[in-house]
C-alpha positions as CSV (number, residue, x, y, z in Angstrom):
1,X,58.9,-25.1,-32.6
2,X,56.6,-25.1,-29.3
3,X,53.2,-26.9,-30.3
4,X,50.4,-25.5,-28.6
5,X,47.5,-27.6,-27.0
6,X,44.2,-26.6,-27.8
7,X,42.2,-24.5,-25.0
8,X,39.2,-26.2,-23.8
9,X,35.5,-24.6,-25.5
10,X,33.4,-23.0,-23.1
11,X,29.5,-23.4,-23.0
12,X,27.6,-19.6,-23.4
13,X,25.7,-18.9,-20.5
14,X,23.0,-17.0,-21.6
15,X,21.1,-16.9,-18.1
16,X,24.1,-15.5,-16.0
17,X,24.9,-13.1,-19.0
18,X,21.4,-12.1,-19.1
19,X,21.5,-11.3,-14.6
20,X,25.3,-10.1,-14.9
21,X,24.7,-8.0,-17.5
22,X,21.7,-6.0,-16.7
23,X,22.8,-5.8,-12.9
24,X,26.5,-4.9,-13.4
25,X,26.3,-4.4,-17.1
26,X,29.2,-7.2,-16.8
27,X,27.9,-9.0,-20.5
28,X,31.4,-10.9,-20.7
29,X,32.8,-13.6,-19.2
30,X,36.2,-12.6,-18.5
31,X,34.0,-9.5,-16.8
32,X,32.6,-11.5,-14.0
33,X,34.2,-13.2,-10.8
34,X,33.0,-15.5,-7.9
35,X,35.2,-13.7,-5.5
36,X,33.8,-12.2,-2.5
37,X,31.7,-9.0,-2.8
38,X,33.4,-6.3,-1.5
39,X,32.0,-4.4,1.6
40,X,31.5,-1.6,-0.5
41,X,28.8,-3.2,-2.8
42,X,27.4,-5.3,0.1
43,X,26.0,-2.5,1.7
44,X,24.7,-1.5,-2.1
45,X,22.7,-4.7,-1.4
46,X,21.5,-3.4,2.0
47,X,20.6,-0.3,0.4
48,X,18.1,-2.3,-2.3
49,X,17.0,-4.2,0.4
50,X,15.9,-1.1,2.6
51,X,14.5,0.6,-0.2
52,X,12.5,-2.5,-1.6
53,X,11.1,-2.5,2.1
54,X,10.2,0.7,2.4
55,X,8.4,0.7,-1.3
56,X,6.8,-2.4,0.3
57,X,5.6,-0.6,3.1
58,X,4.7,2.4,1.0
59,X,2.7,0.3,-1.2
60,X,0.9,-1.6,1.1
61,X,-0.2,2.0,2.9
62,X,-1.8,3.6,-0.5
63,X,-3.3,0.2,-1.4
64,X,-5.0,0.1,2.1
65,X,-5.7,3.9,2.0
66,X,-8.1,3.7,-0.9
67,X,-10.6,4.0,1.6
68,X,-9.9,7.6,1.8
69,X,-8.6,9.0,-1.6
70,X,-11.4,11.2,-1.2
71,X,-10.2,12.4,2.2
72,X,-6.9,13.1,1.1
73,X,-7.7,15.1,-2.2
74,X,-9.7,17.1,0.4
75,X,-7.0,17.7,2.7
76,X,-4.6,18.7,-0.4
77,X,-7.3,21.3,-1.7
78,X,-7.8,23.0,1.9
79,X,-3.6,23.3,1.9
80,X,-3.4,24.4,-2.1
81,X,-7.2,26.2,-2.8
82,X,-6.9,24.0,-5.8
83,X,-9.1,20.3,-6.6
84,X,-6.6,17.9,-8.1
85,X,-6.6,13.7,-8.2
86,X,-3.2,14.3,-6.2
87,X,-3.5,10.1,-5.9
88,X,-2.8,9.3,-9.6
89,X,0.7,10.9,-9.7
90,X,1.8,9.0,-6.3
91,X,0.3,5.9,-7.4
92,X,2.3,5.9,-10.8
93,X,5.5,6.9,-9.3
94,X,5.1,4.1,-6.6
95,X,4.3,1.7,-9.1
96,X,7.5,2.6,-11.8
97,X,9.5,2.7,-7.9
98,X,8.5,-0.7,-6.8
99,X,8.6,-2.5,-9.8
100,X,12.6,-1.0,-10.2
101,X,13.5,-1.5,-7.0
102,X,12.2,-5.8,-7.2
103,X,13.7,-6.6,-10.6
104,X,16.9,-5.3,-9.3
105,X,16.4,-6.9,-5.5
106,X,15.4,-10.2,-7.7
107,X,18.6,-10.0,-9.9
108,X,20.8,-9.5,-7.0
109,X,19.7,-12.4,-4.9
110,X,20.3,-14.4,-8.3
111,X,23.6,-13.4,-8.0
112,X,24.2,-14.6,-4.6
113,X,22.7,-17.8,-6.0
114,X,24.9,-18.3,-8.8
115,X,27.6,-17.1,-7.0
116,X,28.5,-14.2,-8.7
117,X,30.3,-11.0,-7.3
118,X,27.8,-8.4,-6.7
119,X,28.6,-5.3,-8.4
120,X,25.8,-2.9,-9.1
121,X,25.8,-0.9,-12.1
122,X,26.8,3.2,-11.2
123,X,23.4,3.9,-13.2
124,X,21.1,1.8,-11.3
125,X,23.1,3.1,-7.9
126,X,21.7,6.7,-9.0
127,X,18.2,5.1,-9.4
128,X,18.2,3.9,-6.2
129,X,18.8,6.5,-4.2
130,X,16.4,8.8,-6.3
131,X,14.0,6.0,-5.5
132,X,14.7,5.7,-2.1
133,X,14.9,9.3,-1.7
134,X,11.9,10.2,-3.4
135,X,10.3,7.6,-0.9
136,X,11.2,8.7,2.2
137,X,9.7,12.5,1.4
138,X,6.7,11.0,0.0
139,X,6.5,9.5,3.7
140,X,7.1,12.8,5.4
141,X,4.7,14.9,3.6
142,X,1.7,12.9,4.1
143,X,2.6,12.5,7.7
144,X,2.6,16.3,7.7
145,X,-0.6,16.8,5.5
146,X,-2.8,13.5,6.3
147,X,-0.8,12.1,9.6
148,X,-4.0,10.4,11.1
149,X,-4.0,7.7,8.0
150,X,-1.3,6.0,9.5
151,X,-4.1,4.6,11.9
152,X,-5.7,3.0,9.0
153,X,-2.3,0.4,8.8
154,X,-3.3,-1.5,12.0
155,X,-7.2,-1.6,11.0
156,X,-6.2,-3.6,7.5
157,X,-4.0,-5.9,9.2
158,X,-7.3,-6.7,11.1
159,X,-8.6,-7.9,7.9
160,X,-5.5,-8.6,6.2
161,X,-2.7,-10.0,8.3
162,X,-3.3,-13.8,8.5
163,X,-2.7,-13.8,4.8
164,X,0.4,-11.4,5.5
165,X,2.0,-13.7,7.2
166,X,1.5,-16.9,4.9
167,X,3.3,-15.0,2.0
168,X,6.3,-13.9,4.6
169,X,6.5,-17.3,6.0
170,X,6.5,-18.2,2.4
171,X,9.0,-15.5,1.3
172,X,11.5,-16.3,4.4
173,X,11.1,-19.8,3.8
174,X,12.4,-19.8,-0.1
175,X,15.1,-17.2,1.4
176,X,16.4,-20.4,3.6
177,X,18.2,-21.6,0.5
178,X,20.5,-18.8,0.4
179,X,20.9,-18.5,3.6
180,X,22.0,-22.3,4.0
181,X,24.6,-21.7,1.3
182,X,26.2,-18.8,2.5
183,X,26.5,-20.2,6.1
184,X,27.4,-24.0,5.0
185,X,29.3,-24.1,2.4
186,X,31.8,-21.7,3.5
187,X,34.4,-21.5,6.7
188,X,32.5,-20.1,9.2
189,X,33.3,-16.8,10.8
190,X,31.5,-14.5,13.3
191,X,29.2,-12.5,10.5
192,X,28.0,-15.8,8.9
193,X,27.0,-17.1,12.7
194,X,25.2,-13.2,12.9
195,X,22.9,-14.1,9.6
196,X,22.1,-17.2,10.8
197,X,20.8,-16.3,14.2
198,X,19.0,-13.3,12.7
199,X,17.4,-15.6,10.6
200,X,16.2,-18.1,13.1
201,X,14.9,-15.1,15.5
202,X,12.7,-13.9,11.6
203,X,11.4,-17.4,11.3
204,X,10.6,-18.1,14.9
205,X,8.6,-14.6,15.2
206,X,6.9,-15.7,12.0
207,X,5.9,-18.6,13.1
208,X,4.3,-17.2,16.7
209,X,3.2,-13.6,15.1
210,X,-0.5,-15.2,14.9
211,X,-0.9,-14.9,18.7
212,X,-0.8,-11.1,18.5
213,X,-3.5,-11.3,15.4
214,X,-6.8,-9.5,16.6
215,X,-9.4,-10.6,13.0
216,X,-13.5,-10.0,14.4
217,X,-13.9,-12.6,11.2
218,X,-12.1,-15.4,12.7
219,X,-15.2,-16.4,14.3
220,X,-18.3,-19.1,14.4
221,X,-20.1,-18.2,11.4
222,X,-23.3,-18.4,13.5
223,X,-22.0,-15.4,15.6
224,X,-22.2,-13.1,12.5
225,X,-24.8,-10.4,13.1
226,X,-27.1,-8.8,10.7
227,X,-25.7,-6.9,7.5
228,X,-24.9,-3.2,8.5
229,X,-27.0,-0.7,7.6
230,X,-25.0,1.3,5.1
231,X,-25.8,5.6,4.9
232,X,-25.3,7.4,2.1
233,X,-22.3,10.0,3.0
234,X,-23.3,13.0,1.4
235,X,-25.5,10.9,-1.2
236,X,-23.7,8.5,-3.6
237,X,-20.3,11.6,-4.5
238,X,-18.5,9.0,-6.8
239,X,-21.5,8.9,-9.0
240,X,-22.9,12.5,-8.9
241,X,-22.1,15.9,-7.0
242,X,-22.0,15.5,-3.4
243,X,-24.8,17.2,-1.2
244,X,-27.0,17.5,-4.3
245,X,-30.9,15.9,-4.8
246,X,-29.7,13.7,-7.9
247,X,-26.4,12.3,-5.5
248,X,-28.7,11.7,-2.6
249,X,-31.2,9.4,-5.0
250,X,-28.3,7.7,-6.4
251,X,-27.9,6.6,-2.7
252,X,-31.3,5.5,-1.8
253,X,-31.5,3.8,-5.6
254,X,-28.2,1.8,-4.7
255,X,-29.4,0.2,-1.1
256,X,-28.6,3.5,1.4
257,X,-31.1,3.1,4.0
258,X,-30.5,6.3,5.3
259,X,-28.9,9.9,4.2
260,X,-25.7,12.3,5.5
261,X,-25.4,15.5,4.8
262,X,-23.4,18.8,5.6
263,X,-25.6,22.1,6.9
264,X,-24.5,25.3,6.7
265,X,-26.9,28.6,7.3
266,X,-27.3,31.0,5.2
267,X,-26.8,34.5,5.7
268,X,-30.7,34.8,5.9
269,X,-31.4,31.5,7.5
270,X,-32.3,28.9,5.9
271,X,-30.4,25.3,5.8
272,X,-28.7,24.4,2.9
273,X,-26.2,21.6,2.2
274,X,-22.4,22.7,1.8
275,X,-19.4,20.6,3.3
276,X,-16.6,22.9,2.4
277,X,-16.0,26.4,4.3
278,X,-16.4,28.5,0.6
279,X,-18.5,28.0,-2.3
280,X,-15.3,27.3,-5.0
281,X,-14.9,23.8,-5.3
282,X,-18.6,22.4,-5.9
283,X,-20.1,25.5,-7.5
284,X,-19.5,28.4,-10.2
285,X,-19.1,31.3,-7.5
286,X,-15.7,32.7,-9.2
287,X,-18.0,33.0,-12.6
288,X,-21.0,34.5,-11.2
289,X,-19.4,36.4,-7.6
290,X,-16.0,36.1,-8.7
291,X,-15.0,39.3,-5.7
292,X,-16.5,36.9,-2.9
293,X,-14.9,33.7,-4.2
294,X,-13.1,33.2,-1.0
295,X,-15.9,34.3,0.8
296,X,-17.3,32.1,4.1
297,X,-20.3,30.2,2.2
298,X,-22.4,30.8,5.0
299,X,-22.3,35.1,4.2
300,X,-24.1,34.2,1.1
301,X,-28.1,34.5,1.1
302,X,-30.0,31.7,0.0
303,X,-30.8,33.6,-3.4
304,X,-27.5,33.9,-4.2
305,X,-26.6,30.3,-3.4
306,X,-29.2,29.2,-5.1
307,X,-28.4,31.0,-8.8
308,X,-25.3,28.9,-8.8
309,X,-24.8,25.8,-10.8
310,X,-23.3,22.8,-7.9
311,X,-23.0,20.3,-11.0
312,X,-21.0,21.6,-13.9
313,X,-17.9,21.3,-11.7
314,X,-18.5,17.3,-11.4
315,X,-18.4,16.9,-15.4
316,X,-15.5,18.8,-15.6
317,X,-12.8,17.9,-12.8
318,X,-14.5,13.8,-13.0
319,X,-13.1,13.8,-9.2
320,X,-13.7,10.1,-9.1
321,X,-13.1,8.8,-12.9
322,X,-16.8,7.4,-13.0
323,X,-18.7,9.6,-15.9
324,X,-18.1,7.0,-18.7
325,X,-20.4,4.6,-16.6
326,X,-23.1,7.7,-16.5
327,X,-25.4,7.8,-19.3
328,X,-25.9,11.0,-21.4
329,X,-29.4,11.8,-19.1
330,X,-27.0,11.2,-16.1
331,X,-24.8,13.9,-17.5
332,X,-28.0,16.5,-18.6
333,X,-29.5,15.9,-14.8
334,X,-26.0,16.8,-13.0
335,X,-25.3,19.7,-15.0
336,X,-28.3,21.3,-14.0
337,X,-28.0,20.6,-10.5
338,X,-28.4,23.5,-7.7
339,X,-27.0,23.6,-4.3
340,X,-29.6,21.8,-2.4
341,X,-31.5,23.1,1.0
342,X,-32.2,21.3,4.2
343,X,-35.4,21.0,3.0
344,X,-35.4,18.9,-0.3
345,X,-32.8,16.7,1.4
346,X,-35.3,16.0,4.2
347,X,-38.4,15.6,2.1
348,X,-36.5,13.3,-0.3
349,X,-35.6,11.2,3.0
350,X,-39.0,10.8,4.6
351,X,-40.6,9.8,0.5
352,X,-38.3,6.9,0.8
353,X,-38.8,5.9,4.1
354,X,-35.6,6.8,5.7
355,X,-33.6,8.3,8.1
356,X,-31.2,11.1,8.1
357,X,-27.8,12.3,9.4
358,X,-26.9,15.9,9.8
359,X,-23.8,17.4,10.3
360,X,-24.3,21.0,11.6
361,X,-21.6,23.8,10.8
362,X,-22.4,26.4,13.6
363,X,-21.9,30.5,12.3
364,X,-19.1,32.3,13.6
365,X,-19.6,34.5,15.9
366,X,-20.2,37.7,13.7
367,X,-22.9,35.6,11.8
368,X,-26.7,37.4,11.6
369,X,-27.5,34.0,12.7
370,X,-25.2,32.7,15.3
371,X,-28.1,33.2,18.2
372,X,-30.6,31.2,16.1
373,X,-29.0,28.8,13.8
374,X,-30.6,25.8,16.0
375,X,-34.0,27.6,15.3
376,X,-33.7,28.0,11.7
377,X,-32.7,23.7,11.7
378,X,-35.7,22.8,14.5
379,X,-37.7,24.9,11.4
380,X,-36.4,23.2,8.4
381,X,-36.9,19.8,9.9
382,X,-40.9,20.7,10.7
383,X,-41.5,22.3,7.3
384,X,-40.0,18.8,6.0
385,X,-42.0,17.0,7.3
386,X,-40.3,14.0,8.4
387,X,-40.8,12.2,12.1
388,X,-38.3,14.0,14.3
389,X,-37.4,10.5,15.2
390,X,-35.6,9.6,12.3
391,X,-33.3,12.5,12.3
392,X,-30.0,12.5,14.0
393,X,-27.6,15.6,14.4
394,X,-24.0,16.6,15.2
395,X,-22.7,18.1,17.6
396,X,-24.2,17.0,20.8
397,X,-24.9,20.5,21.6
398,X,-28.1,22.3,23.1
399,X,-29.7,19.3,24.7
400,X,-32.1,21.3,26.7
401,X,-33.6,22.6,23.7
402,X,-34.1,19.1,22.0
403,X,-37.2,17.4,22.1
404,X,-38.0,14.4,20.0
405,X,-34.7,14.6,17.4
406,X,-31.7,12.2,18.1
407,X,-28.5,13.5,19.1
408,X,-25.1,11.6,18.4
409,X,-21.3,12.8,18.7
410,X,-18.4,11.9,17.1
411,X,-16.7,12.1,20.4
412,X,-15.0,8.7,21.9
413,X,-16.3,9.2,24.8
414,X,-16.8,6.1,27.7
415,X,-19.8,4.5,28.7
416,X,-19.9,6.3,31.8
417,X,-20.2,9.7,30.1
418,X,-22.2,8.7,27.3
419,X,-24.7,8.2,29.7
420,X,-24.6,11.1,31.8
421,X,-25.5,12.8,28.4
422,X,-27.8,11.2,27.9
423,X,-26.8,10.0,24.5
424,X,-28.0,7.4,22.6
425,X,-25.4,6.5,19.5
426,X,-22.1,7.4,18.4
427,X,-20.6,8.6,15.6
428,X,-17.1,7.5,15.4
429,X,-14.5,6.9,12.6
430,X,-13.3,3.7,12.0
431,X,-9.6,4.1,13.4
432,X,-11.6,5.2,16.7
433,X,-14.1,2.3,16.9
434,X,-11.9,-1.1,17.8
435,X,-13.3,-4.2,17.9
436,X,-13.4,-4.3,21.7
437,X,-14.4,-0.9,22.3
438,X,-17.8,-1.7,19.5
439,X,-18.8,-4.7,21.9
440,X,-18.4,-2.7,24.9
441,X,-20.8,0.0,23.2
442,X,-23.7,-2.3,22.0
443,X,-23.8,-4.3,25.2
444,X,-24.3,-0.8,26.7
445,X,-27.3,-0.4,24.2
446,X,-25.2,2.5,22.6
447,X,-25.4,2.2,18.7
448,X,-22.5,2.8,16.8
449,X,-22.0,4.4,13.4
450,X,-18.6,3.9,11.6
451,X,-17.4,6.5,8.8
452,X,-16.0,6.7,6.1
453,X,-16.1,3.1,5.0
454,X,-15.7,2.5,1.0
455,X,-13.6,-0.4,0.9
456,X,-15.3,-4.2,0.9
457,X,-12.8,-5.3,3.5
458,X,-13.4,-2.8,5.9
459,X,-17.2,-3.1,5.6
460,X,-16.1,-7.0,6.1
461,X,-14.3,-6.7,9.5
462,X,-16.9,-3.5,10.8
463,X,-20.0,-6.1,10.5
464,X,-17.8,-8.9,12.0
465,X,-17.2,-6.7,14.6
466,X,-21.2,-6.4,14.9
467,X,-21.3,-2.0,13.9
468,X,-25.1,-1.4,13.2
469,X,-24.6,1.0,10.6
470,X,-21.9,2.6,8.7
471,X,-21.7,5.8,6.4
472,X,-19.9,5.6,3.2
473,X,-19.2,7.7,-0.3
474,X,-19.7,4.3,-2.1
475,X,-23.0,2.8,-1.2
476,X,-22.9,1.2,-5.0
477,X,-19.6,-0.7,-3.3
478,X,-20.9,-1.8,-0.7
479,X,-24.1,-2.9,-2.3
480,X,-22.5,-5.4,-3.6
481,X,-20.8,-7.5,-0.1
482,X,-23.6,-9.7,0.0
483,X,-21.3,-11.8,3.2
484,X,-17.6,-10.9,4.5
485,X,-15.1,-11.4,2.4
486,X,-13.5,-13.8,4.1
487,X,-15.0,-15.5,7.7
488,X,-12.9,-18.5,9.6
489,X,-13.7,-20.4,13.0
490,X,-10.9,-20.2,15.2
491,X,-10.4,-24.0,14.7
492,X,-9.8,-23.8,11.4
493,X,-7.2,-20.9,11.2
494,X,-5.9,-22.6,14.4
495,X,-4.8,-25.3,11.3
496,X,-3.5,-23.2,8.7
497,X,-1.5,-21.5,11.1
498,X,0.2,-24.5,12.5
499,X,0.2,-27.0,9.5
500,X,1.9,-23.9,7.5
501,X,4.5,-23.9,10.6
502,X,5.2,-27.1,10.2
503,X,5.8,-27.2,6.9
504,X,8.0,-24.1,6.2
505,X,9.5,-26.1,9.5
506,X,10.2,-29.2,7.3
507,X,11.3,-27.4,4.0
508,X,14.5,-25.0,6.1
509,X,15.4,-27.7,8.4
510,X,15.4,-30.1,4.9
511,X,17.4,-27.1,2.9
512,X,19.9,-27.0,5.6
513,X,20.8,-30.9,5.8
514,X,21.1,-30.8,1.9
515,X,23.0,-28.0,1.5
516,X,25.2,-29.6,5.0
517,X,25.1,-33.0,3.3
518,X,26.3,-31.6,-0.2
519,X,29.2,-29.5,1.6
520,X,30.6,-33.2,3.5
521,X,30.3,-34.8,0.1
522,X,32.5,-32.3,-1.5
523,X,35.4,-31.9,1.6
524,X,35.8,-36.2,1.3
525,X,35.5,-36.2,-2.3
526,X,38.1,-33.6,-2.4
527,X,37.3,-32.3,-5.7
528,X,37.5,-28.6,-6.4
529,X,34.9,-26.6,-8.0
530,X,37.2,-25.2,-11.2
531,X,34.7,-22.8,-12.7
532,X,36.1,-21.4,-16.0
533,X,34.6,-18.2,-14.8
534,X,37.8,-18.2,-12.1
535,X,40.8,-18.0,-15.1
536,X,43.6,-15.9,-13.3
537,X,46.1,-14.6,-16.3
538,X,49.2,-15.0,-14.3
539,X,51.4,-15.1,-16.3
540,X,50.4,-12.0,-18.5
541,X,49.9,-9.8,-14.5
542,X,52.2,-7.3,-15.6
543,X,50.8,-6.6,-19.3
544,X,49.1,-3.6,-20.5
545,X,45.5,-3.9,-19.6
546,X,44.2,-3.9,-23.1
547,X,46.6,-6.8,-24.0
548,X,45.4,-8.9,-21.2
549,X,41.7,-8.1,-22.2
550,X,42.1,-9.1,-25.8
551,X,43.9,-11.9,-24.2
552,X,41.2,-12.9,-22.1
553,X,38.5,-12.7,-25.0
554,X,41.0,-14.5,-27.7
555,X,41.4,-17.8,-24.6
556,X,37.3,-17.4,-24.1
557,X,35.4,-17.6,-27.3
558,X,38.6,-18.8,-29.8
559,X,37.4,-22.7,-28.8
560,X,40.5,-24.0,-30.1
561,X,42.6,-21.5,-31.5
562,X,46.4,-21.6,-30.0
563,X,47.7,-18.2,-28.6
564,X,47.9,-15.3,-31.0
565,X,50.9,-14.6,-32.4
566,X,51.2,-10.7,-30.7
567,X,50.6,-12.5,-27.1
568,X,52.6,-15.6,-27.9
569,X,55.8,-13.4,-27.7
570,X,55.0,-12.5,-24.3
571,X,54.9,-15.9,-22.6
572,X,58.1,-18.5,-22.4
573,X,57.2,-22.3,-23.1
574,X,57.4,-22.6,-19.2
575,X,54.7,-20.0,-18.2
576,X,51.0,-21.5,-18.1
577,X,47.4,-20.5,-17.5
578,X,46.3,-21.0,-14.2
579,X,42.6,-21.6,-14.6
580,X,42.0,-22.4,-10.7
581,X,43.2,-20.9,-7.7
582,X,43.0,-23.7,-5.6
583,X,45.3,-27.0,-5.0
584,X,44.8,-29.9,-7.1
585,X,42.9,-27.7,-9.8
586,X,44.3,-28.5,-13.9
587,X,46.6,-26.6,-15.3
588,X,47.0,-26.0,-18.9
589,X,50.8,-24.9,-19.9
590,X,52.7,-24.5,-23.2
591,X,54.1,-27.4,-22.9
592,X,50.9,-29.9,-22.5
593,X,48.2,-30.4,-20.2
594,X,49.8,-31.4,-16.0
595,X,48.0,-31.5,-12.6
C-alpha cells in the first residue's frame, strides 16, 4: 500500500486575494499565475492608463474652469433657451469616472508589483470603455459649445505648474520601482530596452520642464504692486440677481470699488440694465407677456420692463447654490426686485464714491432708436449725476461725439493703435492679457482691466502680473485675498527645483542598483523563486477540467490531507506534482519527497 507524504500548508494571502480578486475577480489561488501577461490584456492596461490620463486631464480642466461656470451655464442657455446648473451633472460623472478609473489603475500596477498576471475582469473592461467613451464626447462637446476655455489651461499652469511638476516628479519617481523590476530582473529584450529609454526621456523632461515655466509670482516680494482694484461684474450675481440695485450694493458692501453693467435701450429710450438678448431668464416676461417671450428685450418700453419682477427667478432656479447663506430680509428684498435703469445704477455709483463700467448693446437697425441710442446714454449719465470722468464705456465707438467720458475696448489691439485712438485703457479678458503683453501696456500708461476673474489664483497671478483692476461676479471672493496665494523669489524656487532633481535623481539611480544588486545575488546564489502560486498539475493534463479543479482546491487548502481517493486512482506511484517549472525546484512525488 503506497503511503502518501503530506502536502506542504500554504499561508492565505489575504492582500493578493483582496487585488486579484476585485481586478480579475480571480479569489483563488489555483486562479492566479505569475506567467506573463498576454498582449491581449497588456494593451487592457494601456487602455486604463489612457483613460486615467485623460480623466486626469479632464479633471484638471473643470477644476481650473470654475472661474467660468457662470460663463458656461450661459453659453448652454443661449444653445437650449433653457437655465440649468449643466456643471453639477459633469462634475459628478467626472468624479464617479476618475475615482473608477484610479482604483483599478492602482490595483493593476499592484499586480505588476506582486507579480501577478494581469487579467482584467470582462465587467470592469465594459466600464472602461463607457468611461473612456463618455470622456472623449464630454471633450468634444465643450470644444464645440465653449471652445475658447481651453485657453484658460495655460493661464492656471501660470499659477499652478511648479507644484505640477513636484507631484509628477514624485509620481514618476515612485513609478521607478516598477520600472527597475521589469527591466532587471528579467532577460532583456528589445521592448524592455524601449520602457527604459522612454522612461529616462519622462524623467529628464521632468527634471528641465521648469525652464519653460512663465509664474509673474516667482518674483522679489518687493516688486509686488498695489492690490488690484476689483469691479463688481454686474453687481455681486452669486449673491443677488445680476444687473439689479440690491446685486450692485452687495458689491460696493463687499469691497467693489467700482460697478459693471449691461445697457440696453428701450423701445422708448431710456437705459436700462439687461445682459441677455430677451427678457426670459432674469424676469417673469412668459407670465405677464407670455406672446412676446422671445421678443428682443430692447422692443419693450420702459413701462413694460419695468412691471416685471427681475428677482423671483433668483429664488427659484438658486443659479449659484448661495440662498441658504441669505437671510430671510435678503430673500424679501430680491423678490421684489425690478429691472433696474441706467439711472439708479449711476446714482447708486456716484453715493458711494465710485466709478462705473458700461457695456453698451447698440439697437438693430429697425430700432426707433438706432440713430440716437448714444443720446439717450450721454442723457442718462447727466440726469445721474455722476462726474463724466468716472464713467467708462464699450465699444470704442463715436469718439467725435465724446467729450469728458472714458472710452475703453475689449479689443487686443497694440500700442501703436491704441494710441492712434486715442484710447486710454483696455478691457481685455484674462486669456488675452499675458503677463508680457500687461507690462508692455502699463509702461505705455495704458490701464488694463482683466475679466471675468472669480477664482483666488487668478486674482493671485493678475496682481503679480501688476493688472490695475479687474471685474469679477465674486467680489465677496476676492475680498478675502488679502496677499497672493503663493509668492517666491527666483532664488528660492531656483532651490526647490534643483534639490527636488537631485533627489528623485538619488532615489531611481538607488532603486536601480538595488533592484540590479538583488538580481546578481539571486543568479550566484542560484536559488529559484518556487512560489506555490506556480503548481503545474502535470500529471493530471489530460483530466476533465472539473477533476483537476477540485484537484487543485483539495492539494491548496487540505494542509495535510493525502490525495483523495476519486483522484488517487488517476495517478501511478511514479507520477508527481511538479510545483516549479524551473531546474533545481522540489518536487513532491508519491513516492517521497526528491530534488
Amino acid at each position: 500500500m503506497v503511503k502518501h507524504q503530506p502536502l506542504q500548508v500554504y499561508e492565505k494571502q489575504i492582500f493578493v486575494s483582496f487585488v486579484t480578486g476585485i481586478y480579475g475577480c480571480r479569489w483563488k489561488r489555483y486562479q492566479r499565475s505569475q506567467d506573463n501577461s498576454s498582449r491581449w490584456e497588456c494593451i487592457w492596461f494601456f487602455i486604463l492608463c489612457s483613460s486615467f490620463l485623460l480623466l486626469l486631464f479632464w479633471s484638471y480642466f473643470w477644476l481650473v474652469a470654475q472661474n467660468d461656470f457662470n460663463e458656461f451655464n450661459w453659453s448652454v442657455y443661449n444653445r437650449s433657451g433653457e437655465w440649468r446648473d449643466e456643471t453639477i451633472p459633469i462634475l459628478a460623472s467626472t468624479t464617479v469616472g476618475f475615482s473608477y478609473i484610479t482604483f483599478l489603475l492602482i490595483l493593476a500596477l499592484f499586480h505588476i508589483s506582486l507579480g501577478q498576471q494581469l487579467n482584467l475582469y470582462w465587467v470592469h473592461k465594459i466600464g472602461v470603455l463607457a468611461t473612456l467613451l463618455t470622456t472623449i464626447s464630454g471633450v468634444v462637446s465643450v470644444d464645440d459649445i465653449w471652445g475658447d476655455e481651453w485657453d484658460i489651461l495655460l493661464v492656471s499652469l501660470q499659477s499652478t505648474a511648479p507644484f505640477l511638476h513636484i507631484g509628477a516628479l514624485a509620481t514618476v519617481t515612485a513609478i521607478s520601482w516598477l520600472v527597475a523590476g521589469y527591466v532587471v530582473r528579467r532577460n532583456r529584450n528589445n521592448f524592455q530596452v524601449m520602457v527604459l529609454l522612454i522612461y529616462i526621456i519622462i524623467l529628464l523632461s521632468l527634471y528641465l520642464a521648469p525652464l519653460t515655466f512663465t509664474c509673474p509670482c516667482i518674483m522679489d516680494r518687493h516688486s509686488l504692486k498695489p492690490r488690484p482694484d476689483i469691479i463688481g461684474r454686474r453687481g455681486a450675481p452669486m449673491l443677488a440677481p445680476e444687473n439689479t440695485v440690491v446685486s450692485f450694493n452687495r458689491a460696493l458692501q463687499h469691497g467693489a470699488s467700482s460697478l459693471e453693467a449691461d445697457v440696453t435701450i428701450s423701445v422708448d429710450g431710456v437705459p436700462f440694465l439687461m445682459r441677455d438678448r430677451t427678457l426670459r431668464r432674469t424676469t417673469d416676461v412668459s407670465k405677464v407677456f407670455p406672446a412676446r417671450q422671445f421678443e428682443d428685450a430692447s422692443f419693450f418700453n420702459w413701462t413694460e420692463i419695468r412691471s416685471l419682477n427681475a428677482g423671483q427667478w433668483f429664488l427659484e432656479s438658486d443659479p449659484y447654490w448661495t440662498l441658504e447663506t441669505l437671510t430671510a430680509r435678503d430673500r424679501g428684498r430680491i423678490s421684489n426686485q425690478t429691472v433696474c435703469s441706467l439711472v439708479e445704477m449711476l446714482r447708486l455709483a456716484a453715493r458711494a464714491n465710485s466709478s462705473a463700467l458700461l457695456n453698451i448693446h447698440r439697437p438693430p437697425a429697425e430700432h426707433p432708436r438706432s440713430r440716437s441710442w448714444f443720446m439717450d446714454t450721454l442723457w442718462a449719465v447727466q440726469k445721474a449725476g455722476i462726474s463724466q470722468k468716472r464713467v467708462t464705456w464699450t465699444p470704442d465707438t463715436d469718439r467725435g461725439r465724446v467729450r469728458g467720458l472714458q472710452q475703453t475696448t475689449n479689443e487686443k489691439l497694440s500700442v501703436e493703435e491704441i494710441r492712434k485712438r486715442g484710447i486710454t485703457s483696455l478691457t481685455l479678458h484674462y486669456s488675452k492679457a499675458s503677463n508680457k503683453d500687461i507690462k508692455e501696456y502699463l509702461a505705455n500708461n495704458v490701464t488694463v482691466t482683466v475679466y471675468p476673474v472669480n477664482e483666488p489664483w487668478l486674482y493671485s497671478i493678475l496682481w503679480c502680473s501688476g493688472v490695475p483692476s479687474v471685474s469679477s461676479d465674486a467680489p465677496q471672493v476676492l475680498r478675502k485675498v488679502p496677499y497672493p496665494i503663493w509668492l517666491m523669489s527666483q532664488n528660492a524656487y531656483n532651490f526647490i527645483w534643483i534639490t527636488s532633481d537631485l533627489v528623485s535623481l538619488a532615489i531611481v539611480t538607488g532603486i536601480f542598483c538595488f533592484q540590479n544588486y538583488h538580481m546578481i545575488r539571486w543568479r550566484i546564489s542560484g536559488m529559484q523563486n518556487c512560489n506555490p502560486e506556480q503548481i503545474m498539475l502535470s500529471a493530471v493534463a489530460r483530466r476533465s477540467s472539473q477533476d483537476v479543479n477540485i484537484m487543485k482546491e483539495k492539494l491548496i487548502f487540505s494542509g495535510a490531507t493525502p490525495f483523495p481517493p476519486e483522484l488517487n486512482n488517476g495517478l501511478s506511484s511514479t507520477e508527481e506534482l511538479s510545483l516549479c517549472p524551473e531546474n533545481g525546484c522540489e518536487r513532491y512525488s508519491h513516492g517521497g519527497l526528491r530534488h
